[in-house]
C-alpha positions as CSV (number, residue, x, y, z in Angstrom):
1,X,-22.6,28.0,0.1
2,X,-21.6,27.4,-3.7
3,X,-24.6,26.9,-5.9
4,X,-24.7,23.3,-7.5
5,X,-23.8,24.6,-10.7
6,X,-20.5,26.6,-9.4
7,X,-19.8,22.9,-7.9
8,X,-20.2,21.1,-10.7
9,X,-17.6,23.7,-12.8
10,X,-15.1,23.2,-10.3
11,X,-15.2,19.7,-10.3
12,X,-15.1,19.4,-13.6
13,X,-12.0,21.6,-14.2
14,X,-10.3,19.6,-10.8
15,X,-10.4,16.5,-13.1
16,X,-9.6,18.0,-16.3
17,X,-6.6,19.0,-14.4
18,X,-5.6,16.2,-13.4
19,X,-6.6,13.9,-16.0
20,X,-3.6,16.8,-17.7
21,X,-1.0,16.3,-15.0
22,X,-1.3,12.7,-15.7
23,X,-1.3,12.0,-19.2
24,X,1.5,15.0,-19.6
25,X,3.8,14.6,-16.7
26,X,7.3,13.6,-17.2
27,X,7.6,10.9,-15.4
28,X,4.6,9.1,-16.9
29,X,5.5,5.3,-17.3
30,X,4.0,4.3,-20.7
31,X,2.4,1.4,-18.5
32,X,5.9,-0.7,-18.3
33,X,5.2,-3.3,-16.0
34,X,1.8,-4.4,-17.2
35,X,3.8,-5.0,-20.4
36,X,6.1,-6.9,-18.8
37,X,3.2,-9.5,-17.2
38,X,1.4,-9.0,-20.9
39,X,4.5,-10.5,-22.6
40,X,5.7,-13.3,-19.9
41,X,2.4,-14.6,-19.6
42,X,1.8,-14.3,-23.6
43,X,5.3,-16.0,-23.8
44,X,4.1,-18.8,-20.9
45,X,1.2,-19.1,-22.8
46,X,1.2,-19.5,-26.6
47,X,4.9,-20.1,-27.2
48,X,5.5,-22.5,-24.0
49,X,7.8,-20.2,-22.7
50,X,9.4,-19.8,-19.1
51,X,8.1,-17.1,-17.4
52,X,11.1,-16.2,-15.6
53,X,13.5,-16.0,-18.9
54,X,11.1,-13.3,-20.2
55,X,12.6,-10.2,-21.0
56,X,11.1,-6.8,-21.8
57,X,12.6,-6.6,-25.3
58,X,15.1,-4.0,-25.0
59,X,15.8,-4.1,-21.3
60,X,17.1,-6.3,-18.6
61,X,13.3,-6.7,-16.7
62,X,11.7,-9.9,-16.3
63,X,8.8,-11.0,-14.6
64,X,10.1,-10.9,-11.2
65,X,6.4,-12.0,-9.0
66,X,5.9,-15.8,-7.6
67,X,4.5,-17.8,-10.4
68,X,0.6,-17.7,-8.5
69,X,0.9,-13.9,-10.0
70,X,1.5,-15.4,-13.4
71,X,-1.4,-17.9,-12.7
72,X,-3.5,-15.2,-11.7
73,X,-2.8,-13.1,-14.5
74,X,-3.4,-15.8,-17.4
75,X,-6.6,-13.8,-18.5
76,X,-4.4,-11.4,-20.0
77,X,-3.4,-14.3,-22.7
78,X,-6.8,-13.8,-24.3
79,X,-6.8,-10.5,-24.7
80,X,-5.6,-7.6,-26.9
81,X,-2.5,-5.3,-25.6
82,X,-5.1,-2.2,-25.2
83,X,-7.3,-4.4,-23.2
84,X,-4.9,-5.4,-21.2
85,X,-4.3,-1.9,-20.2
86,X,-8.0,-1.1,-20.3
87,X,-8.4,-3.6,-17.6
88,X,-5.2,-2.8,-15.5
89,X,-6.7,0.5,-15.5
90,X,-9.9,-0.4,-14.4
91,X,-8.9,-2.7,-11.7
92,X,-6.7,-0.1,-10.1
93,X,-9.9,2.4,-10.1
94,X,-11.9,-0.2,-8.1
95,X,-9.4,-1.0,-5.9
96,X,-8.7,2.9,-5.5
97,X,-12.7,3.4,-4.4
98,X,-12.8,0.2,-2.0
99,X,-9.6,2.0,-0.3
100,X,-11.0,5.1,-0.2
101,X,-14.6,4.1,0.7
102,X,-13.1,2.1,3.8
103,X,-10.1,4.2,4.7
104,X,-11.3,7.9,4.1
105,X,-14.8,7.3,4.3
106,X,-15.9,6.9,8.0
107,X,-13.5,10.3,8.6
108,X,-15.6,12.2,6.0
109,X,-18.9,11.1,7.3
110,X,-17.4,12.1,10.8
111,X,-16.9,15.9,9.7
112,X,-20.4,15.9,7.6
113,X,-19.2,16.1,4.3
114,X,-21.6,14.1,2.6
115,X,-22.2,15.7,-0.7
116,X,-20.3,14.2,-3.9
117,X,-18.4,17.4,-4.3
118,X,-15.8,16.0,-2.1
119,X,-15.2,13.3,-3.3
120,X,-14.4,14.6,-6.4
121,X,-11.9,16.4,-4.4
122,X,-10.3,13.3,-2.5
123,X,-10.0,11.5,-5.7
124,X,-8.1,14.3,-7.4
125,X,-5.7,14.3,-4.3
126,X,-5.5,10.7,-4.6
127,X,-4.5,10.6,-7.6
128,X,-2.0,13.2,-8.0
129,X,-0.1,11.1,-4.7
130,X,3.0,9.9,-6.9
131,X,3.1,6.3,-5.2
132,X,-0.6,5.9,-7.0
133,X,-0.2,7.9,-9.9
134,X,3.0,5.6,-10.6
135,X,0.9,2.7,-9.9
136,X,-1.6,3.6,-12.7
137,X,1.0,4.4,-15.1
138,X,3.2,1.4,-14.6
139,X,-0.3,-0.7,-14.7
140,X,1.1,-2.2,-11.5
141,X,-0.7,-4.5,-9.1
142,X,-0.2,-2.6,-5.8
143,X,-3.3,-0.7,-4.6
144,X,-5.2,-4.5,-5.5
145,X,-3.1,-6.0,-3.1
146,X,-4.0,-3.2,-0.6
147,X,-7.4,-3.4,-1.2
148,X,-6.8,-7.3,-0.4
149,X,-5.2,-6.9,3.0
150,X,-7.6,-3.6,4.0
151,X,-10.4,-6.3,3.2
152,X,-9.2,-8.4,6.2
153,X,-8.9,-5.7,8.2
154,X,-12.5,-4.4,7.9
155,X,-13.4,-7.7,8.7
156,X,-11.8,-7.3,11.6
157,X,-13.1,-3.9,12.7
158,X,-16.6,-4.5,12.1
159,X,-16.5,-8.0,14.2
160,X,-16.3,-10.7,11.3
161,X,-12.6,-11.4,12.4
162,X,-13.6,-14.9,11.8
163,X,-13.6,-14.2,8.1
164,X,-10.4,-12.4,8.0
165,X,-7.1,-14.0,6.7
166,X,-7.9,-14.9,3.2
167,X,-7.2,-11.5,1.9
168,X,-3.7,-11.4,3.4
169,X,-2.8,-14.8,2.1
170,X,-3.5,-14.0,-1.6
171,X,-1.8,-10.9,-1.6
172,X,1.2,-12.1,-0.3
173,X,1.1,-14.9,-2.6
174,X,1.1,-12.6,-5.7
175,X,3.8,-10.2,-4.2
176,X,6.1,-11.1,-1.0
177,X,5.8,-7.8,0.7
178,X,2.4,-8.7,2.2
179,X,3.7,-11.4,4.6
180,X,4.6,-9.0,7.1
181,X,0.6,-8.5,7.7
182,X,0.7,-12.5,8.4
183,X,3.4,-11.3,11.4
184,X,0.9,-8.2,12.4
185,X,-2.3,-11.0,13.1
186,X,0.5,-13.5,15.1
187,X,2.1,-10.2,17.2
188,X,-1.8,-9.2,18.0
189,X,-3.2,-12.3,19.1
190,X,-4.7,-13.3,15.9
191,X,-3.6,-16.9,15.9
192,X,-6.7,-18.1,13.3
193,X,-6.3,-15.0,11.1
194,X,-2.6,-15.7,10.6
195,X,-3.2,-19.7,10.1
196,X,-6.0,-19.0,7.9
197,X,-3.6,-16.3,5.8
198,X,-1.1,-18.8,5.5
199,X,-2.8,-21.6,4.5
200,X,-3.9,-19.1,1.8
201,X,-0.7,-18.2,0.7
202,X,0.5,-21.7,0.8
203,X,-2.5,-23.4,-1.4
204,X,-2.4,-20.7,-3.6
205,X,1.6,-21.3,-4.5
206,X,1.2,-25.1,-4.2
207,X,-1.7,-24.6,-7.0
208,X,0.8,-22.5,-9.2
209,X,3.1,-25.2,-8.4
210,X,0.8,-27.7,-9.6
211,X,0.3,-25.6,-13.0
212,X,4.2,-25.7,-14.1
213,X,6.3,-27.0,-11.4
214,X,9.6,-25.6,-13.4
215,X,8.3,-22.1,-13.1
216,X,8.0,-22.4,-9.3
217,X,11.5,-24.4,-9.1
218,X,13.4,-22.0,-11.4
219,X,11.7,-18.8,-8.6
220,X,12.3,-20.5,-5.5
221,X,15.9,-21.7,-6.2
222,X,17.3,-18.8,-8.9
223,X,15.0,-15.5,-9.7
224,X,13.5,-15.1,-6.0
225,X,17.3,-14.4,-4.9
226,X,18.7,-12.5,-8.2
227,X,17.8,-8.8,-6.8
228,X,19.6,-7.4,-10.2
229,X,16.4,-8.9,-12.1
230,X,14.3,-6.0,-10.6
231,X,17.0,-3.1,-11.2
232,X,19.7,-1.8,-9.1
233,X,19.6,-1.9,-5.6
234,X,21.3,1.7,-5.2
235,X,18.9,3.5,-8.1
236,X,16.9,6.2,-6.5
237,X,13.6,4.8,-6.9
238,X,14.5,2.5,-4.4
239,X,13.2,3.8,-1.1
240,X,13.8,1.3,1.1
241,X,16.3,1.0,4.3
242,X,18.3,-1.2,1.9
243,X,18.2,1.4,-1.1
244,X,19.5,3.9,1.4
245,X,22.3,2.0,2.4
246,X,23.4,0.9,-1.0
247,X,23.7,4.8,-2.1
248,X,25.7,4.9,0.5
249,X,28.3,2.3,-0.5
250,X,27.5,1.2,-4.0
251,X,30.4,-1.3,-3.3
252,X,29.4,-2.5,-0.6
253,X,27.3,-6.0,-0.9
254,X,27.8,-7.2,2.4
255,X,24.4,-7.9,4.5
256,X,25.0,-7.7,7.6
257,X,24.6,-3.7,8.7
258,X,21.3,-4.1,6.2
259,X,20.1,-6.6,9.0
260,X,20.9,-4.7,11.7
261,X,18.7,-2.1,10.3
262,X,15.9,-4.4,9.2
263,X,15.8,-5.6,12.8
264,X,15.8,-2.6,14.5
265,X,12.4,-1.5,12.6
266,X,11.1,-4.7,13.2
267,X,11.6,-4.5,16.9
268,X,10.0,-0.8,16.7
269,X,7.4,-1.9,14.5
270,X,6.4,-4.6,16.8
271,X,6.4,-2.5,19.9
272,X,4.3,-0.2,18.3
273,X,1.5,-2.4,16.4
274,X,1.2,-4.1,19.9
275,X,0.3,-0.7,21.2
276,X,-2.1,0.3,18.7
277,X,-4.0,-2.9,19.9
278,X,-3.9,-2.4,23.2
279,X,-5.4,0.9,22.7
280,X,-7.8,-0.5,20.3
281,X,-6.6,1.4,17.0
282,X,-6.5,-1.7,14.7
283,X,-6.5,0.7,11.7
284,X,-2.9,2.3,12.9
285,X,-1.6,-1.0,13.5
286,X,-2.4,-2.1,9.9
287,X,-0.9,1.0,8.8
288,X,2.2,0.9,10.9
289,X,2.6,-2.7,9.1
290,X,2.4,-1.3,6.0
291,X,4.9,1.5,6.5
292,X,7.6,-1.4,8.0
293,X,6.6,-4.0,5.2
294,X,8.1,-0.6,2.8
295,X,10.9,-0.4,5.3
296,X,12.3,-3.6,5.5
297,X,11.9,-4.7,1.7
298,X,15.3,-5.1,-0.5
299,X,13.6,-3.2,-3.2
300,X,10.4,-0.9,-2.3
301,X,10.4,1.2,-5.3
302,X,8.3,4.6,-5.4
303,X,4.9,2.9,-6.6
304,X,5.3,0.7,-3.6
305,X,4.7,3.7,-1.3
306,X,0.7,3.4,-1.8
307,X,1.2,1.3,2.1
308,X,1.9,4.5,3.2
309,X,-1.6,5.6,2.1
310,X,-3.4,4.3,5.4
311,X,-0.9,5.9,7.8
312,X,-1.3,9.4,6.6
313,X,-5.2,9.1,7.0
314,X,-4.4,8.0,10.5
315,X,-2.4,11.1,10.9
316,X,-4.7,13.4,8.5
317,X,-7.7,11.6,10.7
318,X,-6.0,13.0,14.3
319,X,-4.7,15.9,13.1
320,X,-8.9,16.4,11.7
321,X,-10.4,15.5,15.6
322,X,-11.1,18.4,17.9
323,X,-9.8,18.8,21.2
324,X,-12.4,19.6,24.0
325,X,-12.5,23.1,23.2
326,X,-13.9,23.0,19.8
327,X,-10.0,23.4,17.9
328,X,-8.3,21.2,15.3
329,X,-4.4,20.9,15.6
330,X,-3.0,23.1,13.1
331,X,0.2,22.1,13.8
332,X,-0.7,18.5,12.6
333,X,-2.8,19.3,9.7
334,X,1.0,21.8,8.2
335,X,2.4,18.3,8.9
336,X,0.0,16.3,7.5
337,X,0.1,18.9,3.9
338,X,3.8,19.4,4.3
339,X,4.1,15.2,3.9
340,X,1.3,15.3,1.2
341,X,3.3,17.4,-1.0
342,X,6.8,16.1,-0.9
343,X,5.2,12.9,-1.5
344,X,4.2,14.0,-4.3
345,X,6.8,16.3,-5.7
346,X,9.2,13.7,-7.3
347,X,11.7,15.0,-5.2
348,X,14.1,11.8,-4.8
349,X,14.1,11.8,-9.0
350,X,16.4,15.4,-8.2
351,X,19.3,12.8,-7.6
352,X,18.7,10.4,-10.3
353,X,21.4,10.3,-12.1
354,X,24.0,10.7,-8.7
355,X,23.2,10.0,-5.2
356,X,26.4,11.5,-3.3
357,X,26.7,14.3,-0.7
358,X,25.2,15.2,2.2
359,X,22.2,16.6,0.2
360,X,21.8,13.9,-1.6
361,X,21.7,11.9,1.3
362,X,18.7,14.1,2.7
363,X,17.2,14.2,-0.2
364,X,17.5,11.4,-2.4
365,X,16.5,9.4,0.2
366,X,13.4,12.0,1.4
367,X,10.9,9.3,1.1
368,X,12.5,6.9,3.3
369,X,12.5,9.7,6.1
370,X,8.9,10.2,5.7
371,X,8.4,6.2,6.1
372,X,10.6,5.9,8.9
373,X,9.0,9.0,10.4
374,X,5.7,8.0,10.5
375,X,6.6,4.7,12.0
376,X,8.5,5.7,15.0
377,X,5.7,9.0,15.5
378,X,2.2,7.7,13.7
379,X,-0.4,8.6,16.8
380,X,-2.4,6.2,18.1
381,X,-6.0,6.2,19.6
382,X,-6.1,5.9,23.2
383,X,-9.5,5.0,23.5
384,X,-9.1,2.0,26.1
385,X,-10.1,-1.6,24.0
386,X,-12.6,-3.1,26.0
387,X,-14.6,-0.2,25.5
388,X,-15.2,-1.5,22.0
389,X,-15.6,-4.6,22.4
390,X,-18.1,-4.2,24.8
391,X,-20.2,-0.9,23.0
392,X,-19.9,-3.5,19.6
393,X,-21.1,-6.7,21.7
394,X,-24.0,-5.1,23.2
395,X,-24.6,-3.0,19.8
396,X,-24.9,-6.5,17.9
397,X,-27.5,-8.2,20.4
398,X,-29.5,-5.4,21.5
399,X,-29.6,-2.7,18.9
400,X,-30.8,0.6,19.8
401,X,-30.3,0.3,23.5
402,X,-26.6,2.0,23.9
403,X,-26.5,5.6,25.2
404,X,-25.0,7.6,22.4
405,X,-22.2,9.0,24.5
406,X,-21.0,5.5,24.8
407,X,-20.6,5.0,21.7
408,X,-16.9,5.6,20.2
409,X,-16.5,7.1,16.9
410,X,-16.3,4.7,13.8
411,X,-13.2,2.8,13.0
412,X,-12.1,4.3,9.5
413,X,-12.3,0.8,8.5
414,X,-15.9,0.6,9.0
415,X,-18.6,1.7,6.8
């Protein structure tokens, strides 16, 4: 066993690492897009500007969110441009932890890896994961809004269902790609859930509306259909079935083979989140939603890929689990590092500047594979459902008094 001191080395060079990698790697995004909210809301704000005719001087970006982001965001009008990143920043490490406490958590605990040391570890890996490493350096909103819809599903798996919905609705009424989770609670039974995370969404957008009634007019009728506002479709970042497509015929700007597509990985996605319920593995259906929400999005550009985070600890999570005989699948844990790493190689960036060819096709579009891959092949638990209702019902009125082999292992949700 390492002494506490040789710990404490290693974990400090692990972060000095890379704290390096971060600050020094090529692709590091100058915090773009929290300038971009900075200036539309300053604009909004002190100059009675309209938020959607805000342009990042220089470029063709605008704010491109429904205006109950902007509302959310009005703080930022008080505040210094350093601040404003400060607190981007600091947001992003909370929601980072609350992620990683609920997701990873329960899995570590499960293996008895309790010291701090690995932690330290996790984090590192977690960070280096381009999707979240683009998220800090864009000063984007995206691991808040998973934290947000993980929030509703703890609730769920610790039997406070009741509760859950809220989460959802918020999140998909600061960014779009979140209303797929609203489908996921109708497709599972959760008729309350869904009700109470659209009634979220839709009070929180009437209350933007209610703020500047232009800026929700000028979203819902012009800038919430103007895809070139956001960037081009067919630009390599774009790692969606629709980015894919629109590599493959630039030209092309017909919709109907896009819809095809979108409907066949709704149909797939479906089938398979139903199944994860069945078999009582709420967590993979949660994470199957987030890998089609990626799928089936016009634009789901690298930093969007941090909803893939919960369906590689589902796979990292099996892969971990011994089989009666004491063994780990090794097979599943190459898999599990092999999709690690090219997630976090910057691969697709390879064809930036020409997405033609047969490798480029492979390549360029590497991340999309991995989505789709993990959707049609994520395993599920087959640990029948009633199981845990009952072992939780009779946990919660009679503590103490279940045998400890009927007890199933902890959701990763729960903590």
């Amino acid at each position: 066993m390492a002494r506490p001191g040789g710990r404490a080395a290693v974990a400090v060079c692990l972060v000095a690492a890379t704290a390096v990698f971060l600050a020094t790697v090529p692709l590091f995004r100058d915090f773009f897009d929290v300038g971009v909210y900075y200036g539309a809301v300053g604009e909004w704000v002190h100059h009675g500007g309209r938020i959607y005719d805000y342009l990042s001087p220089g470029t063709s970006y605008g704010f491109t969110y429904p205006p109950f982001a902007a509302v959310s965001m009005l703080p930022m009008a008080l505040v210094s441009w350093p601040v404003a990143v400060a607190v981007s920043l600091v947001l992003s490490v909370v929601a980072s932890a609350l992620v990683l406490n609920w997701l990873v958590g329960p899995v570590v605990r499960r293996e008895g890896r309790r010291g701090w040391f690995v932690w330290v570890v996790i984090g590192c890996l977690f960070g280096l994961f381009e999707p979240v490493r683009d998220t800090f350096t864009f000063g984007q909103v995206n691991l808040l809004l998973v934290a947000l819809v993980l929030a509703d599903a703890r609730l769920l798996a610790t039997g406070r269902g009741r509760y859950a919905g809220i989460g959802i609705g918020l999140a998909t009424a600061v960014k779009l790609t979140p209303a797929l989770f609203i489908g996921y609670l109708l497709i599972t039974g959760r008729r309350r859930q869904a009700a109470v995370a659209s009634g979220t969404a839709a009070a929180a957008t009437l209350f933007a509306a209610a703020l500047d009634p232009g800026a929700s007019r000028d979203f819902w009728t012009r800038a919430l259909w103007d895809t070139g506002r956001v960037g081009e479709l067919s630009y390599v970042s774009n790692q969606s079935v629709q980015g894919v497509l629109s590599r493959l015929r630039p030209e092309d700007t017909g919709h109907t083979v896009w819809l095809a597509c979108v409907a066949a990985v709704l149909a797939v996605w479906a089938y398979r989140a139903r199944a994860a319920v069945r078999s009582g593995d709420d967590r993979a259906g949660f994470a199957l939603t987030g890998l089609a929400a990626c799928l089936v999005s016009p634009v789901t550009w690298v930093h969007h890929l941090v909803w893939v985070v919960p369906a590689l600890v589902v796979l990292t999570d099996t892969a971990l689990r011994r089989d009666p005989g004491g063994r780990r699948d090794s097979g599943l844990l190459t898999l599990c590092a092999v999709v690690y790493v090219l997630l976090c190689s910057s691969v697709v960036w390879l064809w930036r500047d020409g997405a033609t060819g047969p490798d480029a096709f492979v390549g360029a579009n590497a991340y999309v594979w991995i989505t789709l891959g993990l959707l049609v092949a994520l395993p599920l638990r087959t640990t029948p459902p009633d199981h845990h209702v009952l072992v939780e019902e009779v946990t919660r009125r009679r503590p103490g008094t279940v045998p400890p082999h009927a007890v199933p292992e902890a959701s990763p949700l729960k903590t």
